[in-house]
Backbone as CSV, one residue per row, in Angstrom:
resi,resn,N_x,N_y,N_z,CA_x,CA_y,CA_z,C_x,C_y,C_z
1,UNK,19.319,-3.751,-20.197,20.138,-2.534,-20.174,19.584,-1.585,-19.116
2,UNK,20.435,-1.442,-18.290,19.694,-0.170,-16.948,19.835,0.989,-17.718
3,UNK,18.844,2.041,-17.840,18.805,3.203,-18.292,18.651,4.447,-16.834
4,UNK,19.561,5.210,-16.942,19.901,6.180,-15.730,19.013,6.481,-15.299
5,UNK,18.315,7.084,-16.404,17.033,7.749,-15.931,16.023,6.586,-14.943
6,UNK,16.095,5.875,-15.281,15.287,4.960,-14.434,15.034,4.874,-12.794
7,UNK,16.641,5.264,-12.485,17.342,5.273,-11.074,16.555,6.824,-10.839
8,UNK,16.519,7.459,-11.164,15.828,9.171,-10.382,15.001,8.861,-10.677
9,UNK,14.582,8.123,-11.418,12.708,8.272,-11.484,11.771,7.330,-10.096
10,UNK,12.796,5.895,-9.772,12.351,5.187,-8.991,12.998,4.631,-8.272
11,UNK,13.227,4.001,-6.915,14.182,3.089,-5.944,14.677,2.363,-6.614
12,UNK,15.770,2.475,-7.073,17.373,1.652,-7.269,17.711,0.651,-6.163
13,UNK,17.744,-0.961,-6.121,18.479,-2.099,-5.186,19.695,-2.548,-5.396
14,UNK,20.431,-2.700,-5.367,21.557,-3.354,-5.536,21.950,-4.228,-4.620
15,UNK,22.373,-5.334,-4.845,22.036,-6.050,-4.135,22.931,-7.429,-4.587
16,UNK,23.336,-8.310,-3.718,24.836,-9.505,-3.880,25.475,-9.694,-3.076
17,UNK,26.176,-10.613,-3.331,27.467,-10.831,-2.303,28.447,-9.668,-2.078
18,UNK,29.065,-10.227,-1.364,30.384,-8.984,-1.318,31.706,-9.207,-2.370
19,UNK,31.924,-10.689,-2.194,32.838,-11.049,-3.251,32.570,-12.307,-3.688
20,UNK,32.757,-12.377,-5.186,32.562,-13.823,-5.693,33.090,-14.752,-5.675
21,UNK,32.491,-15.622,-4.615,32.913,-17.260,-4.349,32.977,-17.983,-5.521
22,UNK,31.489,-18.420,-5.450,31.616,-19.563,-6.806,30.554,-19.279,-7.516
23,UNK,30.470,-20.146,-8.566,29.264,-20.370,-9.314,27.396,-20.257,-8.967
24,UNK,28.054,-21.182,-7.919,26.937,-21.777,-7.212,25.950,-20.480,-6.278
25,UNK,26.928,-19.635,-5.675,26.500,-18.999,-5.125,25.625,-17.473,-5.582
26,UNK,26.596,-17.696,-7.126,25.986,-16.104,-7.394,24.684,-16.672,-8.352
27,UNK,24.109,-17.922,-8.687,23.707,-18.574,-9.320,21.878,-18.262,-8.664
28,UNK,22.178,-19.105,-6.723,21.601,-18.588,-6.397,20.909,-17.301,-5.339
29,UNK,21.760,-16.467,-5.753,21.251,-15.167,-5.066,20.798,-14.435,-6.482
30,UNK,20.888,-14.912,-7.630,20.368,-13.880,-8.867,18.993,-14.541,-9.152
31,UNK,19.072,-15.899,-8.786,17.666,-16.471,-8.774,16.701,-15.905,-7.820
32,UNK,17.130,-15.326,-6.683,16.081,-14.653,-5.778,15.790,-13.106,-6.175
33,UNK,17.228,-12.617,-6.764,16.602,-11.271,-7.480,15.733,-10.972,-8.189
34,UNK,15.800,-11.596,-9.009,14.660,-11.938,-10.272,13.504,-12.204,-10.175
35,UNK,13.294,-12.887,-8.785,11.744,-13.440,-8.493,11.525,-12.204,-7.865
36,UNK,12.339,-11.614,-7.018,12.017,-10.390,-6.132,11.737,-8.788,-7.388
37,UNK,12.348,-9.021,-8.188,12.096,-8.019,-9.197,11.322,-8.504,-9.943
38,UNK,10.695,-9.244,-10.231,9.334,-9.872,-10.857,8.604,-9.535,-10.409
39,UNK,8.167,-9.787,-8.900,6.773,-10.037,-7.981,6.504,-8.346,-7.703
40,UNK,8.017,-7.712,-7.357,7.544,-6.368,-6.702,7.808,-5.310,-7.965
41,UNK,8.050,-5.269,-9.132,8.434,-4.985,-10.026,9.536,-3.447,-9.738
42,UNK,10.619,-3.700,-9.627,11.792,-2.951,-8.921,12.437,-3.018,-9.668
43,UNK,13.369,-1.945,-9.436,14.844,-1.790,-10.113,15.600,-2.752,-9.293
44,UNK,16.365,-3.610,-9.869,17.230,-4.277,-9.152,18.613,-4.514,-10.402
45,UNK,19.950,-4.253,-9.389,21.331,-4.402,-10.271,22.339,-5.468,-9.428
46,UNK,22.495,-6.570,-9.803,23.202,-7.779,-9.261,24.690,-7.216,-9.141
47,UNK,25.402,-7.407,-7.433,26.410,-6.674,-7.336,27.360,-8.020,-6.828
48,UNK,28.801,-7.764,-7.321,29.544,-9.088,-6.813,31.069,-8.339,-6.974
49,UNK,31.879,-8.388,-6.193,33.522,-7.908,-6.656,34.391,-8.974,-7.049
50,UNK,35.139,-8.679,-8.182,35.961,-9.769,-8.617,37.508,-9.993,-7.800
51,UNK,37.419,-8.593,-7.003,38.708,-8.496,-6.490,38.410,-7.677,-5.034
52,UNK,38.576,-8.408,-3.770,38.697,-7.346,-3.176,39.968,-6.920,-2.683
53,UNK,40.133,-5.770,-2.861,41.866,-5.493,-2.867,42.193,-4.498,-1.867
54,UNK,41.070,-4.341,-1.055,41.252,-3.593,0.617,40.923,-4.418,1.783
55,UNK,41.039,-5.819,1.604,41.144,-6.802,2.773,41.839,-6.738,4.151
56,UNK,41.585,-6.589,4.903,42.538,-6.529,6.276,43.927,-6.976,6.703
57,UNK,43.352,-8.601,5.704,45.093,-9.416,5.426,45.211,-9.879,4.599
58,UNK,46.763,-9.815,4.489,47.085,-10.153,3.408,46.444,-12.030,2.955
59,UNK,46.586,-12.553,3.899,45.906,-14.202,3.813,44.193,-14.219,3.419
60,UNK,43.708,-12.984,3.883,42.205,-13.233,3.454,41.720,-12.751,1.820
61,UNK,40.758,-14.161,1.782,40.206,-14.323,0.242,39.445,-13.254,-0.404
62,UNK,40.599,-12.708,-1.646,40.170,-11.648,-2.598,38.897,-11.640,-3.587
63,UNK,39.108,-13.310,-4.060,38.200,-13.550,-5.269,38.868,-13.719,-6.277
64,UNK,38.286,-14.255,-7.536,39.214,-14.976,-8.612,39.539,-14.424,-9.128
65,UNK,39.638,-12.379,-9.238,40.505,-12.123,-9.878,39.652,-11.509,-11.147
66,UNK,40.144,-10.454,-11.961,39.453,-9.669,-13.050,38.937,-10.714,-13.875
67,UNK,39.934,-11.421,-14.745,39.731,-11.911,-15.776,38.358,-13.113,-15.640
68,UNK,38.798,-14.143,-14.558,37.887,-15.089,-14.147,36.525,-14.675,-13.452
69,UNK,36.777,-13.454,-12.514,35.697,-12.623,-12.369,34.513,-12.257,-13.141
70,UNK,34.997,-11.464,-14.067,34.661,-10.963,-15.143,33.635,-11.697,-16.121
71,UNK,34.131,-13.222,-16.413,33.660,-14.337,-17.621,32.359,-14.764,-16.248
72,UNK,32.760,-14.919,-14.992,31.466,-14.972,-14.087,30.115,-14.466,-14.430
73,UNK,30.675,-13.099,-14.359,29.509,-11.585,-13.906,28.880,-11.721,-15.471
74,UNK,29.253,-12.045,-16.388,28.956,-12.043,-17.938,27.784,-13.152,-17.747
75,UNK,28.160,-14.305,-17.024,27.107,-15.473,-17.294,25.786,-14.906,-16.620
76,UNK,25.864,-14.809,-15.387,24.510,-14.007,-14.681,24.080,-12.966,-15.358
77,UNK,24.585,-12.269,-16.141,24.255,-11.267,-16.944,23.088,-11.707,-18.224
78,UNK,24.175,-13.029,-18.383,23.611,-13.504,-19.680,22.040,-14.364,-19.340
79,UNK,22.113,-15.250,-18.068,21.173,-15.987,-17.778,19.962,-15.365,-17.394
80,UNK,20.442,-14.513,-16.141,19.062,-14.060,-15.863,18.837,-12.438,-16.072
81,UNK,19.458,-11.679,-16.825,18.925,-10.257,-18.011,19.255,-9.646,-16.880
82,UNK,20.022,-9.521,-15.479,20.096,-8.301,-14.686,21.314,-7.505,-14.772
83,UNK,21.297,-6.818,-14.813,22.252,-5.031,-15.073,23.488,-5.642,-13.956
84,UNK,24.440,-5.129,-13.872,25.820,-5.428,-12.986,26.218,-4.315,-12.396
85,UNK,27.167,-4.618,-10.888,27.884,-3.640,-10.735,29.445,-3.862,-10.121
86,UNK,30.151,-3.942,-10.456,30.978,-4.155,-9.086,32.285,-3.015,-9.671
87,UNK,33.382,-3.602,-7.952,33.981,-1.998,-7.983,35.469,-2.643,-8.918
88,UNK,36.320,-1.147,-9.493,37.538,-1.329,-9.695,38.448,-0.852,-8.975
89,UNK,39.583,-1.470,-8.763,40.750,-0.276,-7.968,41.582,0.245,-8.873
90,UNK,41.820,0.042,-9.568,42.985,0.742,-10.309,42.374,1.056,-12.246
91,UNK,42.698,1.980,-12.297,42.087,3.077,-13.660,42.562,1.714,-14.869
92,UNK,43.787,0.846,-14.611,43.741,-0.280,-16.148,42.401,-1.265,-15.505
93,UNK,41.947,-1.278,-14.813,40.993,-2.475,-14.833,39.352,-1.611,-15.356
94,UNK,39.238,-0.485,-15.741,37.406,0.423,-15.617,37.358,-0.627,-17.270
95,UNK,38.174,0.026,-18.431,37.766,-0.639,-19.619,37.306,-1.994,-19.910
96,UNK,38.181,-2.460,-19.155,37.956,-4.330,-18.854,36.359,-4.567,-18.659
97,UNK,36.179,-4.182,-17.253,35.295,-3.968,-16.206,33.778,-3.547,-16.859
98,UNK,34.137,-2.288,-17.662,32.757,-1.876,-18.516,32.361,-2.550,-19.865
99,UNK,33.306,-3.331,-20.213,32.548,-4.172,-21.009,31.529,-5.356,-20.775
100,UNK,31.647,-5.636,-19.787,30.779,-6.343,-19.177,29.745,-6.020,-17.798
101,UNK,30.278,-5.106,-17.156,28.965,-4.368,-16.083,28.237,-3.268,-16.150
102,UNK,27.417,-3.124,-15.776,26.475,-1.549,-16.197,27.427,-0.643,-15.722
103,UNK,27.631,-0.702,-14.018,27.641,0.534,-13.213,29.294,0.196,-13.006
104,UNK,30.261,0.867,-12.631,31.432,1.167,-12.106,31.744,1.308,-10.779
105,UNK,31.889,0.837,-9.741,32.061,1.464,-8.374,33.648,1.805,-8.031
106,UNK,33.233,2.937,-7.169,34.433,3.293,-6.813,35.061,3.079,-5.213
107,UNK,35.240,2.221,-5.038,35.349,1.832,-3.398,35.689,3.178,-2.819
108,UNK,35.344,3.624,-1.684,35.374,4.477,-0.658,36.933,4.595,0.017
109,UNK,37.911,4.165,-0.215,38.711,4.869,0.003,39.503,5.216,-1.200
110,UNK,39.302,5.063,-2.252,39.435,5.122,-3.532,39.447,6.372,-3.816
111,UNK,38.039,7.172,-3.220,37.103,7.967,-4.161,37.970,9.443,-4.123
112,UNK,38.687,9.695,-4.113,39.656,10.576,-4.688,40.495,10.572,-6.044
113,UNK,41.258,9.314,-6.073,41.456,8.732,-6.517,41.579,9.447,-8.007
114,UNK,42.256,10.371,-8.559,41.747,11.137,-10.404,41.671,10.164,-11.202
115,UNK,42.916,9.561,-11.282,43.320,8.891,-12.653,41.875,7.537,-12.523
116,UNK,42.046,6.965,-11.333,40.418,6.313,-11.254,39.360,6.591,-11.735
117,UNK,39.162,7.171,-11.152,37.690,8.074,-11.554,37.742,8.695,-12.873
118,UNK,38.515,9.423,-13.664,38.527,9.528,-15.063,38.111,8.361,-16.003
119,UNK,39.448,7.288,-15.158,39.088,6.191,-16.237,37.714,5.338,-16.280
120,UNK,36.961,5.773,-15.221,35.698,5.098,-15.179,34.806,6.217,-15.937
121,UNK,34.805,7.258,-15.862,34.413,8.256,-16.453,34.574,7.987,-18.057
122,UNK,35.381,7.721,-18.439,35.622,8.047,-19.991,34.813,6.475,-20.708
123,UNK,34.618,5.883,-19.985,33.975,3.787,-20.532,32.625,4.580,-20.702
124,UNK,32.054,5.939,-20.147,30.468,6.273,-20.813,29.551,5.103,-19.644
125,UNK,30.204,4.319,-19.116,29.415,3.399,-18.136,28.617,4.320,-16.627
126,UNK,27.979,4.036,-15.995,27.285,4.804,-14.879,28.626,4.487,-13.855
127,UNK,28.560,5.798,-13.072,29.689,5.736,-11.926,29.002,5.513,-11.082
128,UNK,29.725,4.520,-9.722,29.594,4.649,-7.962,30.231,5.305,-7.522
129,UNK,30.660,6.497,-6.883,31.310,6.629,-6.041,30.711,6.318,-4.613
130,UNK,31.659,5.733,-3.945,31.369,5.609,-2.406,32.197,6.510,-1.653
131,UNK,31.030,7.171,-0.600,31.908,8.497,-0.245,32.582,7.943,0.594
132,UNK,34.029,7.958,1.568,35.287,7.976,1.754,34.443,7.986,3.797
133,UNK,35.163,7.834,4.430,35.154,7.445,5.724,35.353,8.682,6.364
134,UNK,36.586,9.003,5.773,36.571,10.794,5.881,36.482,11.529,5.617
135,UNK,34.702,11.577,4.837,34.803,12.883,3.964,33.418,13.194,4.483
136,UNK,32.962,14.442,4.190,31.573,14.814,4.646,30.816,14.266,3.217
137,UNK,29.371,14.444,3.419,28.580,14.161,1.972,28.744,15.719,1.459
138,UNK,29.619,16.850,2.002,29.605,17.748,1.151,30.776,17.700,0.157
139,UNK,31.721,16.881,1.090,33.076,17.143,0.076,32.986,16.514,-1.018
140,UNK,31.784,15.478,-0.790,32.053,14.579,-2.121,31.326,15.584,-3.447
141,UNK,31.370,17.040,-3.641,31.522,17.552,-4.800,32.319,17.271,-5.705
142,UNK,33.721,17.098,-4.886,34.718,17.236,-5.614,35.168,15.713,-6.566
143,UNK,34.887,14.922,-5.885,35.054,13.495,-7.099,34.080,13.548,-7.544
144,UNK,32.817,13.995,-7.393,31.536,14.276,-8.424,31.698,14.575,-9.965
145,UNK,32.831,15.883,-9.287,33.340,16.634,-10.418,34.259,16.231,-11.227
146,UNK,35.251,15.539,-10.679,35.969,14.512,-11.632,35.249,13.997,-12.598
147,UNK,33.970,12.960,-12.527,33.768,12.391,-13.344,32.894,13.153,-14.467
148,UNK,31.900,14.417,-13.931,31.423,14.981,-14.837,32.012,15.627,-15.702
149,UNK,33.398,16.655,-15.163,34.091,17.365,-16.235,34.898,16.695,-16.911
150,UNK,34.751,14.792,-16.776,35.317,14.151,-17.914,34.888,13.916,-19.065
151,UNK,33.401,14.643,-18.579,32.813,14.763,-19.447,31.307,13.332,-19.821
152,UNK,31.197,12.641,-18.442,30.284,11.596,-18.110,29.161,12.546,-16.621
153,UNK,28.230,12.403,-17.247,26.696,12.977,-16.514,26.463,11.440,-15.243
154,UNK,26.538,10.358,-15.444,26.314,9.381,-15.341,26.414,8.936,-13.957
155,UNK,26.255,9.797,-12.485,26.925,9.938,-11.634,25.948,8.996,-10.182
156,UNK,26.528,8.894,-9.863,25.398,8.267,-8.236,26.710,8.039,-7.075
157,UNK,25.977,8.943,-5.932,26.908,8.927,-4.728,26.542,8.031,-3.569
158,UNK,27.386,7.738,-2.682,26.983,6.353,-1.795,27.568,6.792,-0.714
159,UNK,26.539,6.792,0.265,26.589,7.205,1.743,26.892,5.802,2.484
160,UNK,28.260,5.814,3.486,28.530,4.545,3.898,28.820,4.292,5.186
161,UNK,28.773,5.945,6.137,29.084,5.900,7.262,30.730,6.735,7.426
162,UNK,31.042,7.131,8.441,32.594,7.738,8.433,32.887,7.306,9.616
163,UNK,34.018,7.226,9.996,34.886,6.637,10.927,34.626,7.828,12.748
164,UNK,34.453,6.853,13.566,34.054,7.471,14.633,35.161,6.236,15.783
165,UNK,36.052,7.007,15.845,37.099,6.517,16.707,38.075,5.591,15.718
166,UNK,38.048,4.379,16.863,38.970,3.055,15.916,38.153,1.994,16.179
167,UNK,37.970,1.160,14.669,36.987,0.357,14.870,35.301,0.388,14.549
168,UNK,34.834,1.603,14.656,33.414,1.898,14.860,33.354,2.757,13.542
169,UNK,32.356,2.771,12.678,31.623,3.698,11.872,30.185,4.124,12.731
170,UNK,29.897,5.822,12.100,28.559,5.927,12.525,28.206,6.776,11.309
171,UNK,26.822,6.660,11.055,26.376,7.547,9.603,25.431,8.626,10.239
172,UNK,26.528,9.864,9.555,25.469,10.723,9.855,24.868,11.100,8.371
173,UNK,23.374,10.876,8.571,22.019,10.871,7.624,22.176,11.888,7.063
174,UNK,22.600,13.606,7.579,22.127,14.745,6.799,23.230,14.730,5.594
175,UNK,24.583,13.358,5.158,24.964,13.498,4.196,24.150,12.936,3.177
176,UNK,23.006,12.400,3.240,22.107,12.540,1.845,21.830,12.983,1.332
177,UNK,20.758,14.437,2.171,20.125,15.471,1.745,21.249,16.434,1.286
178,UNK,22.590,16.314,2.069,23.660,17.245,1.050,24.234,16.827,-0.277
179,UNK,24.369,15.421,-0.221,24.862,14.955,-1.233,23.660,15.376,-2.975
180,UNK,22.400,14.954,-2.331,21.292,15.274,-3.049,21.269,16.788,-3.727
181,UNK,21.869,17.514,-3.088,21.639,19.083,-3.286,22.499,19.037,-4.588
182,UNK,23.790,18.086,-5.173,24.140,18.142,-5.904,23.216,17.621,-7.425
183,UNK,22.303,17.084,-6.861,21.624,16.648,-8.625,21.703,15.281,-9.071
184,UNK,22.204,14.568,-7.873,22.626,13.584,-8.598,21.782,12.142,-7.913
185,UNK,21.488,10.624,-8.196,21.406,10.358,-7.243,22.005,9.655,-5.848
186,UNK,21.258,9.199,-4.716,21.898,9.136,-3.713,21.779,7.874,-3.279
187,UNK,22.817,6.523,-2.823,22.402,5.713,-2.580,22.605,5.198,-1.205
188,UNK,21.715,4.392,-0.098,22.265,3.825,0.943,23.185,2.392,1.220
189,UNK,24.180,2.775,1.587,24.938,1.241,1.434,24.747,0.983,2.965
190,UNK,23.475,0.436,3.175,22.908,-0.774,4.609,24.135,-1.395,5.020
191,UNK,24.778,-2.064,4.435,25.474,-2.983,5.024,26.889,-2.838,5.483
192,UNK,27.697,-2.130,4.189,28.931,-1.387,5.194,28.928,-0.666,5.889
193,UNK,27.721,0.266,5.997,27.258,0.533,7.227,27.717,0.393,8.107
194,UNK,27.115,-0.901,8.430,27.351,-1.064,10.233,28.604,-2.045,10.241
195,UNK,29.424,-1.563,9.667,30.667,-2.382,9.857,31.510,-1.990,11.357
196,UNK,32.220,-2.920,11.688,33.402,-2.325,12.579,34.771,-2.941,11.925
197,UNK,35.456,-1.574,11.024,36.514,-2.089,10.301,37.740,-2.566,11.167
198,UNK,38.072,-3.702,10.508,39.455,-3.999,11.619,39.140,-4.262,12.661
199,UNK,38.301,-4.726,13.061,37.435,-5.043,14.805,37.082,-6.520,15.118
200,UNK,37.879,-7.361,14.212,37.652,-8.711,14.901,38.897,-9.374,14.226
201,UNK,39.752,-9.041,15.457,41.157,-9.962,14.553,41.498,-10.327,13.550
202,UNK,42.145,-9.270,13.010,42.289,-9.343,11.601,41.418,-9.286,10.767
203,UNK,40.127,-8.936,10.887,39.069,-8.936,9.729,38.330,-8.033,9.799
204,UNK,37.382,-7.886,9.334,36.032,-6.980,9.383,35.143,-7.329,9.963
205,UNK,34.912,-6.558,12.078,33.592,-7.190,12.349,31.995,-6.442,11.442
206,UNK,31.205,-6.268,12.475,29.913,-5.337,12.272,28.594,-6.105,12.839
207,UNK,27.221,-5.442,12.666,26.407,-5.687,13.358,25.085,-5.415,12.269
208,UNK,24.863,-7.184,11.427,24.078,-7.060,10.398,22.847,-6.478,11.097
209,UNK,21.992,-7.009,12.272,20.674,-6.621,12.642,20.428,-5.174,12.682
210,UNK,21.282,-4.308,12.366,21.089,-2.765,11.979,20.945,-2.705,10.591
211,UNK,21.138,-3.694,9.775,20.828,-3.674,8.520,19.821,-2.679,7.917
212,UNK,18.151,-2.851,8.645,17.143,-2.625,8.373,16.598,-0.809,9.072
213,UNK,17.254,-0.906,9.871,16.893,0.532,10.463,18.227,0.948,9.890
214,UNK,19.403,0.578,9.191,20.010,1.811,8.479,19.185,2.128,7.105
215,UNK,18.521,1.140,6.523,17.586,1.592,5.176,16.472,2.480,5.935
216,UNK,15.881,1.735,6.511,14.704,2.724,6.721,15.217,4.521,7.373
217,UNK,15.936,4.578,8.084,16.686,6.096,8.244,16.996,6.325,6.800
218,UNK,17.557,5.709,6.131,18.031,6.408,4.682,16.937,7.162,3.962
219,UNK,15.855,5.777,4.145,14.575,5.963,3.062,14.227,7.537,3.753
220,UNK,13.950,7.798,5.041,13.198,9.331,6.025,14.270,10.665,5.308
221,UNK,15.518,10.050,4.669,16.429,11.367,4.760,16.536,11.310,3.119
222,UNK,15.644,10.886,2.474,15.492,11.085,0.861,16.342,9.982,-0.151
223,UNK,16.967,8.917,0.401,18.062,8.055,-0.460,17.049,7.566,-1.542
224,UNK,17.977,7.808,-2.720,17.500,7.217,-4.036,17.451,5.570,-3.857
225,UNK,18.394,4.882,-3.436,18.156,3.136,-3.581,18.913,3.223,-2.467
226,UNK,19.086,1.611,-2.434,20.154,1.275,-1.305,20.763,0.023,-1.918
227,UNK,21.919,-0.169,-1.418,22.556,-1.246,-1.140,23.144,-2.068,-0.409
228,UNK,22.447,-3.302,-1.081,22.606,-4.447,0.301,23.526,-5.650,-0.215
229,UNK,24.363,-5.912,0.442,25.112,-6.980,0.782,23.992,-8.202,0.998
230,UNK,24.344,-9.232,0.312,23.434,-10.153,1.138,24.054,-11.441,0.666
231,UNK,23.477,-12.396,1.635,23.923,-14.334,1.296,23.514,-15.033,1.675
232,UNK,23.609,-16.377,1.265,22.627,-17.157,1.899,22.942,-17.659,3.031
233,UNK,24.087,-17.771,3.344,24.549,-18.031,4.771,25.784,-17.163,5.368
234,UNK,25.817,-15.824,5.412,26.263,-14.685,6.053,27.325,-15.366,6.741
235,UNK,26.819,-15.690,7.492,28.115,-16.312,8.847,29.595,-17.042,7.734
236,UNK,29.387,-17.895,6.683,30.069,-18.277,6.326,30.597,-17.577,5.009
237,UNK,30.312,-16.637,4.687,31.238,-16.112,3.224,32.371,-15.431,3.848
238,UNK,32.937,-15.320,2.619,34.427,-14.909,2.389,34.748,-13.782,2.481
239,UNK,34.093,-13.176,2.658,34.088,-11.480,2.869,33.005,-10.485,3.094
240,UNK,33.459,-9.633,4.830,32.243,-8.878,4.975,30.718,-9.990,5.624
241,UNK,31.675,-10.989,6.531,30.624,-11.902,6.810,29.521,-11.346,7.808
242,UNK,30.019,-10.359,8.665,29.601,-10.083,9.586,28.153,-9.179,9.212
243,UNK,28.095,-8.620,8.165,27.348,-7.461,7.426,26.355,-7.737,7.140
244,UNK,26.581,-8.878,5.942,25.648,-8.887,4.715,24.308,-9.757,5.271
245,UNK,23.382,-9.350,4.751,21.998,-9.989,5.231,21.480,-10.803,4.905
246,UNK,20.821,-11.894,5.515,20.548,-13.292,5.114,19.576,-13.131,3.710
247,UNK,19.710,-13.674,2.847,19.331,-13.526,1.959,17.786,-13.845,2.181
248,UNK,17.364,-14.475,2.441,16.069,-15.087,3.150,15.064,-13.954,3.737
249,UNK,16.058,-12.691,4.390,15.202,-11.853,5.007,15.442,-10.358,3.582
250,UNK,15.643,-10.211,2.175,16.650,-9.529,1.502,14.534,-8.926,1.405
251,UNK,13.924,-9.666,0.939,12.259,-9.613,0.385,11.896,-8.771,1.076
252,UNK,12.074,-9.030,2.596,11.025,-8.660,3.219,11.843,-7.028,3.442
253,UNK,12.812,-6.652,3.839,13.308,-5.485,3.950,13.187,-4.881,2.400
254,UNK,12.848,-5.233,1.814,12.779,-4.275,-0.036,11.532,-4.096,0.466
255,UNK,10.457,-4.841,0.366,8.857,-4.630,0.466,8.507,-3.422,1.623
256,UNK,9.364,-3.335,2.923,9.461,-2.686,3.966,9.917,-1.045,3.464
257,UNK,10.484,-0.796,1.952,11.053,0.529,1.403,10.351,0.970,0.323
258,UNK,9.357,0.226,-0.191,8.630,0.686,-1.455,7.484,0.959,-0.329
């Protein structure tokens, strides 16, 4: 059971694929969590989406879907004792969703979103919001506030970069220390990061080898955890290939933040 308090007290990882392939795969990337949260004794929360439902095209692979999703994220849960997170889009899927994952995310263009964010709010489960492409880390008061005056404390904000032209994200850092001013904590998402949305025919390019100097800038500007995308063979998953970090190198960049 992840207990909140845990996350302000110490570095929060999160850490997975982007979307769930198969068995096999989330099988073994939770096997490397576990050894990695063993050896370095860390917070770590196994992250996987059952749906991704902001894909570029309509032909590219979502994932199996809530229900089949869902009976997935339950087994890794069950096998190897680690906490969950992944995101919902639409306010009927949070109840589903929190019966089986710790944390709630709120995808980033979402994060406005009321009736969303309430309904993740009211499951008593821990919220993500991911702040929005176009929003400062100040505006994100305002979906903050959604979920608290629903009456859920349970809050953590996610710095992801904002849109700088077409194509290109760039993160500017001082939305941590603003986001922070709110009380809450703050997380780095490394890997969408350095995306370039819509920048490789039809898909999502980006530029994983910034992976590591977007954590370490996070870690200098106060981020509570970070989150990383990761796989065992990047080049070939189904989503967000361009991003996520070889799983192989996932050790040595955690050891590089404690």
């Amino acid at each position: 059971m992840l207990n909140f308090k845990d996350i302000q007290t110490k570095p929060l990882f999160i850490a997975g694929p982007c979307v769930i392939e198969d068995e096999k795969l989330l099988k073994t990337i939770a096997e490397e969590l576990v050894r990695i949260k063993e050896e370095h004794e860390v917070n770590i929360v196994f992250k996987a989406s059952f749906d991704k439902a902001n894909r570029t095209a309509l032909s590219s692979y979502r994932g199996p879907g809530i229900s089949r999703g869902l009976e997935m994220l339950a087994r890794v849960k069950e096998e190897f004792k680690l906490p969950l997170l992944t995101d919902i889009h639409e306010a009927h899927q949070a109840e589903k969703a929190a019966a089986v994952v710790d944390i709630l995310q709120i995808p980033a263009f979402l994060c406005r979103q009321t009736d969303l964010l309430k309904a993740a709010a009211d499951t008593g489960k821990i919220v993500n919001i991911k702040k929005a492409q176009f929003l400062s880390g100040l505006d994100m008061e305002y979906p903050l506030n959604k979920v608290v005056q629903s009456g859920n404390n349970q809050v953590m904000l996610t710095e992801r970069g904002n849109m700088y032209g077409y194509n290109n994200l760039v993160v500017d850092f001082r939305n941590i220390p603003d986001m922070k001013s709110f009380g809450y904590p703050v997380i780095m998402d490394c890997t969408h990061s350095v995306q370039r949305p819509g920048g490789a025919e039809g898909k999502t390019g980006g530029n994983r080898e910034f992976v590591p100097s977007m954590a370490l800038a996070a870690k200098a500007f106060g981020a509570d955890g970070y989150f990383i995308e990761t796989h065992p063979n990047p080049d070939a998953g189904k989503s967000d290939a361009a991003n996520m970090l070889e799983l192989s190198n996932l050790e040595s960049l955690i050891k590089s933040l404690l």
